[in-house]
Backbone bond lengths (Angstrom), bond angles and torsions (degrees), N, CA, C in turn:
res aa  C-N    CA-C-N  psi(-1)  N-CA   C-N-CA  omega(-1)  CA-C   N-CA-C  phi
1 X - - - 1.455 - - 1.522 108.01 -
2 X 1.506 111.96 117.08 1.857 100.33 174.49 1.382 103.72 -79.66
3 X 1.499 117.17 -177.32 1.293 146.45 176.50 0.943 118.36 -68.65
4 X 1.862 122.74 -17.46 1.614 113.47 174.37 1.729 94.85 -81.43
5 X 0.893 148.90 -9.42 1.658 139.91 -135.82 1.681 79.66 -122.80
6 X 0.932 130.58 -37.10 2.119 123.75 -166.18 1.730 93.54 -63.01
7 X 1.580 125.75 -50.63 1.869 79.65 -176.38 1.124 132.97 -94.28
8 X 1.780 113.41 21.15 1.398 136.33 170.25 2.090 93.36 -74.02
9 X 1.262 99.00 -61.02 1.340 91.32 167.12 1.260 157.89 -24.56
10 X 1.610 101.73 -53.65 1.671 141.55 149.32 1.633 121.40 -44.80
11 X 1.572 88.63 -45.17 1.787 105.95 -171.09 2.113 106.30 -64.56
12 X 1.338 78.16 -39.19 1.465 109.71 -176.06 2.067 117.66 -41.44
13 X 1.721 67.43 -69.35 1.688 88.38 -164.65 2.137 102.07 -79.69
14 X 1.345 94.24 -12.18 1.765 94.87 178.73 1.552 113.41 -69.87
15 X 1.825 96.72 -42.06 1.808 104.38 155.71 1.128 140.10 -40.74
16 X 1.388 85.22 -50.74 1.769 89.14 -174.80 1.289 119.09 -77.89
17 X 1.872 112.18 -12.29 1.619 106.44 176.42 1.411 95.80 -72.47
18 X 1.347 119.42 -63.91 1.532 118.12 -164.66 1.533 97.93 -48.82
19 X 1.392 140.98 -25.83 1.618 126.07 166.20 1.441 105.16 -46.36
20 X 1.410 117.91 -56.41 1.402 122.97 -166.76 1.316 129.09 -59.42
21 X 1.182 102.22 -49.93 1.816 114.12 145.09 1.445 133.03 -19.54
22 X 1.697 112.58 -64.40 1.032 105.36 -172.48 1.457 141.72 -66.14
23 X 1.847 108.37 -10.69 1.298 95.12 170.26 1.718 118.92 -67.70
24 X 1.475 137.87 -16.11 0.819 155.02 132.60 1.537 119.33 3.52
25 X 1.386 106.91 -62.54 1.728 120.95 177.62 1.763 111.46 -52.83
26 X 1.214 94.28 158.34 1.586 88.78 171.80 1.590 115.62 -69.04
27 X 1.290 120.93 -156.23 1.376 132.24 -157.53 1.599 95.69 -91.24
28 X 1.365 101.13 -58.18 1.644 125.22 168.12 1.540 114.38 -26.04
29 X 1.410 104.86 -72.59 1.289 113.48 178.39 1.396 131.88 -84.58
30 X 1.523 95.11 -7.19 1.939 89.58 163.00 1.836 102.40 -87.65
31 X 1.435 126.74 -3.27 1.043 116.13 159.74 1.620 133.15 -76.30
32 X 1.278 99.54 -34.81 1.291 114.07 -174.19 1.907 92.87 -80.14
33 X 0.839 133.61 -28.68 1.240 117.34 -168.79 1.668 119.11 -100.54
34 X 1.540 95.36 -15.48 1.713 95.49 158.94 1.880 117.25 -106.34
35 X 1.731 96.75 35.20 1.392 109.31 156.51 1.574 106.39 -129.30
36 X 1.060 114.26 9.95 1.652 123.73 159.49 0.918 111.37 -81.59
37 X 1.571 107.40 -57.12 1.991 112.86 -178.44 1.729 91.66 -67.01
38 X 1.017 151.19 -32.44 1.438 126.84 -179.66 1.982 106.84 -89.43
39 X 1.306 95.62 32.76 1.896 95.36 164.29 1.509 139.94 53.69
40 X 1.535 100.41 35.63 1.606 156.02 175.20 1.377 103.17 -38.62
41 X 1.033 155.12 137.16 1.328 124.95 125.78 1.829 128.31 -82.83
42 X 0.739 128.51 178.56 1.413 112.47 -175.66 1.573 107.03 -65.24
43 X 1.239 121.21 -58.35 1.311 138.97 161.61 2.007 108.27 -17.38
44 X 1.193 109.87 -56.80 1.477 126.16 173.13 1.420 107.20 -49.30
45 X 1.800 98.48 -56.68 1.671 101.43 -155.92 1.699 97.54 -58.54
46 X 1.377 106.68 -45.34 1.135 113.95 -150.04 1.748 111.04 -64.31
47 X 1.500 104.55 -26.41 1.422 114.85 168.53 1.579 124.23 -64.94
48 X 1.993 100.12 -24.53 1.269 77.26 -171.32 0.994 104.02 -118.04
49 X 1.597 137.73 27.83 1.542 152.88 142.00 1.584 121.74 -71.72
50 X 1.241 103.28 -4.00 1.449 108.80 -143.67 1.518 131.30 22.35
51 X 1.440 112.45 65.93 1.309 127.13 172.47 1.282 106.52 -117.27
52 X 1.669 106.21 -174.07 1.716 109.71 179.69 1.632 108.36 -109.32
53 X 1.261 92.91 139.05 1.471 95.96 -163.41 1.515 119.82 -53.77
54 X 1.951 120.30 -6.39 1.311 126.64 178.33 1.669 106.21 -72.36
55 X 1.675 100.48 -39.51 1.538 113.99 -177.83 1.976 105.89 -53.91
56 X 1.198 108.27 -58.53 1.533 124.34 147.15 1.171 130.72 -8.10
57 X 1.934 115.61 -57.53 1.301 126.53 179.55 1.647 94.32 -79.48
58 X 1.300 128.68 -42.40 1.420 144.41 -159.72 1.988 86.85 -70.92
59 X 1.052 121.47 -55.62 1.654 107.13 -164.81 1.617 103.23 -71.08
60 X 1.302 103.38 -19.21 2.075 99.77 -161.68 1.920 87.15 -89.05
61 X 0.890 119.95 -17.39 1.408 132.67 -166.91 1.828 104.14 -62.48
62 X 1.539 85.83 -74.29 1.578 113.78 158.57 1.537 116.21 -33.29
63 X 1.073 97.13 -66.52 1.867 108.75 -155.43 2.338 96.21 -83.60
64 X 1.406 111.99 5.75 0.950 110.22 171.02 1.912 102.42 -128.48
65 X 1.455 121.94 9.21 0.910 103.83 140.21 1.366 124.19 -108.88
66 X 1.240 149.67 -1.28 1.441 174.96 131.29 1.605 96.00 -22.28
67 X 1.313 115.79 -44.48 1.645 112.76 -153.64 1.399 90.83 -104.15
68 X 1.586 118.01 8.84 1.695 106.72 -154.03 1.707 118.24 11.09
69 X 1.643 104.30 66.72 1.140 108.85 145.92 1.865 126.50 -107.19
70 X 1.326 102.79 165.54 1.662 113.02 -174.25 1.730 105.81 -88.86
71 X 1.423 119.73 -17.91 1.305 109.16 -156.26 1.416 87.48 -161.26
72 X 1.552 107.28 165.48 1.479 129.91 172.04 1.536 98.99 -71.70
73 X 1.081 142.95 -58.32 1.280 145.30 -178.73 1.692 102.66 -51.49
74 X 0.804 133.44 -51.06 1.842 136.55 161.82 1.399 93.99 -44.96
75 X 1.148 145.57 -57.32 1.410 144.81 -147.82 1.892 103.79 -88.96
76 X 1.564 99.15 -41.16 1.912 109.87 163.45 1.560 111.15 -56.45
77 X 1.022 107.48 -47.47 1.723 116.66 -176.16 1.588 103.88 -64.98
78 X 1.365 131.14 -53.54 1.277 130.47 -162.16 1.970 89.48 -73.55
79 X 1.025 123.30 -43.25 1.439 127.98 -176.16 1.292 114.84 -63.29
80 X 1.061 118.51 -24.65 1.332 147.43 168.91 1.917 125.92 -54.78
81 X 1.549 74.32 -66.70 1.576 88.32 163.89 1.302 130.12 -91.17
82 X 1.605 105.33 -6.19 1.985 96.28 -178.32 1.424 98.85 -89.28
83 X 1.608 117.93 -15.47 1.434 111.41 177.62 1.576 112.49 -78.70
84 X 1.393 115.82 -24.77 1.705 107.57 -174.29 2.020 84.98 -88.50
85 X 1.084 129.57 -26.40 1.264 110.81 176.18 1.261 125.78 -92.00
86 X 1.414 139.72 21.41 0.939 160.94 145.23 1.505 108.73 99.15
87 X 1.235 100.91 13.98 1.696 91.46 -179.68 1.282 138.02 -86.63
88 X 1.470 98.76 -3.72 1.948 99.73 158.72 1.411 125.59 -114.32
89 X 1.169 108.56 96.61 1.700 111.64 167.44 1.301 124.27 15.89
């Protein structure tokens, strides 16, 4: 393995914890966050939960400090992978 490929590596395995995580979250927020990974805006989510889109900022808030992720795209990726790894229902 060279030295350009180790923080592809890193990037990798940081995903797949936050995959592991998420069954962890409540019910709420494993919803709201595998309608992030499908490219939501809060505004969206909130329409199609029927919640308010602050409640919205408040669950992605949560479920991106829970996952210690930096970004919605960190939070798509971990959603990403617990579904090809079977870890969400």
């Amino acid at each position: 393995m060279g030295c350009e490929e180790l923080p592809l590596v890193g990037i990798v395995a940081g995903h797949q914890r936050r995959a592991r995580l998420l069954p962890g979250l409540s019910s709420r927020q494993r919803e709201v966050a595998e309608l992030v990974a499908g490219g939501l805006s809060d505004p969206q989510i909130a329409s199609k939960l029927f919640i308010s889109p602050r409640t919205v900022r408040a669950h992605v808030a949560g479920v991106l400090r829970q996952l210690e992720a930096t970004s919605r795209v960190e939070i798509a990726c971990a959603v990403v992978l617990a579904q090809i790894g079977g870890l969400l229902g």
